[in-house]
N, C-alpha and C positions, 0 to 999 in steps of 0.2 A: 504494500500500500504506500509506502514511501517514497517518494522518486524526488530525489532531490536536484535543485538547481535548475527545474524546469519551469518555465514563465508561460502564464495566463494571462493575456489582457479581458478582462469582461468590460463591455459596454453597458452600460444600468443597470450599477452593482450598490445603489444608495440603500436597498430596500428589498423584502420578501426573498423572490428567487433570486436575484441577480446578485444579496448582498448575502445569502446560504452559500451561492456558490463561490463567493470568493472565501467565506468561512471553509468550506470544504474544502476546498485547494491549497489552504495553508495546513491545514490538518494532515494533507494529503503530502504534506513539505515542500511542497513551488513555492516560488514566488511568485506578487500577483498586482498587478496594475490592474486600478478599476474605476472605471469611471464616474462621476456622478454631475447635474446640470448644476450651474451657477456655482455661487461659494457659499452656501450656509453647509452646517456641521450637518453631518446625517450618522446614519448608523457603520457608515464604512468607517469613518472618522476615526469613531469606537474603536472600532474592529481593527484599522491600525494602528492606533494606540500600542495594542497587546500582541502586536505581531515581530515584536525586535527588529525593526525591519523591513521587514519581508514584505510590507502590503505599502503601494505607491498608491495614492487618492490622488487621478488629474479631471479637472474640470474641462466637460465637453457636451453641448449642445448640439445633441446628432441632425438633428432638421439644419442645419446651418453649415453648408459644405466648406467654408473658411476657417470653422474650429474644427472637423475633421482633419483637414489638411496640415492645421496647424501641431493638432495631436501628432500625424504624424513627423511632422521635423522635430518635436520633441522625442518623437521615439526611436528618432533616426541611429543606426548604431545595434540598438536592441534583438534580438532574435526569439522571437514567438512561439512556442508549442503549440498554444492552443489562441486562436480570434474565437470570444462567446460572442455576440451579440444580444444581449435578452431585452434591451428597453425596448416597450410597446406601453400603448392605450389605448382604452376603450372608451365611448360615452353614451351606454346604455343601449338600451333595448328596443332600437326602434323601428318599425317597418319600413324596409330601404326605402318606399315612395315619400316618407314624411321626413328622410335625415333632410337637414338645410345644407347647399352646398360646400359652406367653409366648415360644418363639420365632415360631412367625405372627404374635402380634401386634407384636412389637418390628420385623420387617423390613417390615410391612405399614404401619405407623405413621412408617418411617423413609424406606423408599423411595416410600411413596405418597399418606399422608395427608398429611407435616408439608412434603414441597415444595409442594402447594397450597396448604398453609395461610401458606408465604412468597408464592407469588404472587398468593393474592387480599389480601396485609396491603400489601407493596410494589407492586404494580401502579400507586398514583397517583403513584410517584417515577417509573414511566417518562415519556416523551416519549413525545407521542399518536404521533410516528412512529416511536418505538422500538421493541425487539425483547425478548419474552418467550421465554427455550428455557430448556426441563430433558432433562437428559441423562437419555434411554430407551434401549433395544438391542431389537438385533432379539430377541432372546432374550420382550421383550414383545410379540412379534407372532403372533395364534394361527394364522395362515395359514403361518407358518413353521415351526409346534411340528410337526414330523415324525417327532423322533428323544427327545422326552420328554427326564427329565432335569432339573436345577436347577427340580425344581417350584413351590417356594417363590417364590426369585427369580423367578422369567418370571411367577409370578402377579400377585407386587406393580409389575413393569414394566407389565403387562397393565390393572392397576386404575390406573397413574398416566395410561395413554393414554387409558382410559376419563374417567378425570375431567378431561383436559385436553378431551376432545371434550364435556363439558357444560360446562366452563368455555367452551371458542370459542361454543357454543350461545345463552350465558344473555349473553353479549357478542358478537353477531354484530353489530354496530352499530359495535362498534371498531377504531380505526384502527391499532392495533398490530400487527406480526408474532408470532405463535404457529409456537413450534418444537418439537416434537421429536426430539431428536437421538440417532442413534448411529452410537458410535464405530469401528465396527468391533471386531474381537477384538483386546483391546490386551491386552499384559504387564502389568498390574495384579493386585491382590491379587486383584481379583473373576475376572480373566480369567485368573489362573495364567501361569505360567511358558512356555508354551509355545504361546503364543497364535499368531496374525500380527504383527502389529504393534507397533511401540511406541509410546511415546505420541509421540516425534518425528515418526512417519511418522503417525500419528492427527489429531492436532489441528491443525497447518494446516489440514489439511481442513477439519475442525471449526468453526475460525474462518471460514474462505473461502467454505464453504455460511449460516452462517449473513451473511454481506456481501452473497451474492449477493441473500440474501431480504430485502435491509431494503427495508422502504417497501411490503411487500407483504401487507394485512391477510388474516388467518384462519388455520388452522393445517394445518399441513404436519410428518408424518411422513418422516424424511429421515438420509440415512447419512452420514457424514464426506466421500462423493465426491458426494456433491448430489445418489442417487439415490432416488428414493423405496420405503421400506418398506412393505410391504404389512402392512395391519390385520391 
């Protein structure tokens, strides 16, 4: 379980899953750069406190492709294991005919656009053997849509899977791991109060599925217990 001196960047890791998984990946002995928006303290703050070290807190605003960029010449130099991406948001429940247009476009740009536009700006800090995942749910899988519902949300899951399979496409040469990940239904804002899971029982998973796949290039659709989600 120990793999020391290996480097995680996570993209919104202020909170719930994203800031589990940087707890997990220090447990796990990496070290871990993780992002979070603006400069107020959050819970990663904490969590570096108690890391000796080991856990960098840099401030990035993913809708904004100028701190993108910016991230990356600060990380210039660095060498990657693992790119997570997990920031997303939702704004409830609502019949795609009634969203107003700047919210489509704000969850559409948040959860689907500006994580590709982190992984095709960071992609040269991975390791040719390192691991690309952004955190999707089943909720983006149209073979699962049975019961409707969070239309908004599952659409922009729906369009980040879509453009992770013309990312794998337009890189099918590369020796990277390509992930998609979900977490199962955690207690999270997105997943409400009454979900399954928390993030405790979530993300080992999360971390364990994505261990299992390193070294393994092209991209894989895949849940917190390593099963795979159907398209």
């Amino acid at each position: 379980m120990n793999d020391t001196r290996r480097t995680a960047l996570i993209i919104g890791a202020s909170r719930t899953l994203g800031l589990g998984l940087a707890a997990e990946y220090l447990r796990r002995g990496w070290d871990v750069i993780g992002t979070v928006r603006g400069s107020h303290r959050t819970g990663l703050h904490d969590l570096a406190d108690t890391s000796e070290g080991r856990l960098t807190v840099e401030s990035l605003e993913m809708t904004d492709p100028e701190q993108i960029s910016a991230l990356r010449d600060r990380l210039a130099g660095r060498t990657l294991d693992l790119l997570f991406v997990n920031a997303a948001i939702t704004r409830g429940d609502i019949p795609i005919g009634d969203v107003p247009t700047d919210m489509f476009t704000e969850v559409m740009i948040t959860n689907a656009l500006s994580p590709m536009r982190v992984v095709e700006s960071l992609r040269p800090l991975v390791a040719p053997t390192g691991t690309i995942g952004v955190m999707s749910s089943d909720q983006g899988s149209i073979t699962l849509n049975t019961e409707g519902g969070q239309d908004l949300y599952r659409a922009s899951k729906s369009a980040l899977n879509q453009f992770m399979r013309g990312y794998a496409a337009r890189h099918a040469e590369d020796t990277r791991t390509l992930l998609l990940m979900d977490p199962g239904w955690v207690r999270t804002e997105l997943g409400g109060p009454h979900a399954e899971l928390s993030v405790e029982e979530s993300i080992p998973g999360v971390a364990e599925t994505i261990e299992r796949h390193r070294g393994k290039p092209g991209l894989q659709f895949l849940d917190y217990q390593g099963h795979v989600v159907p398209w």
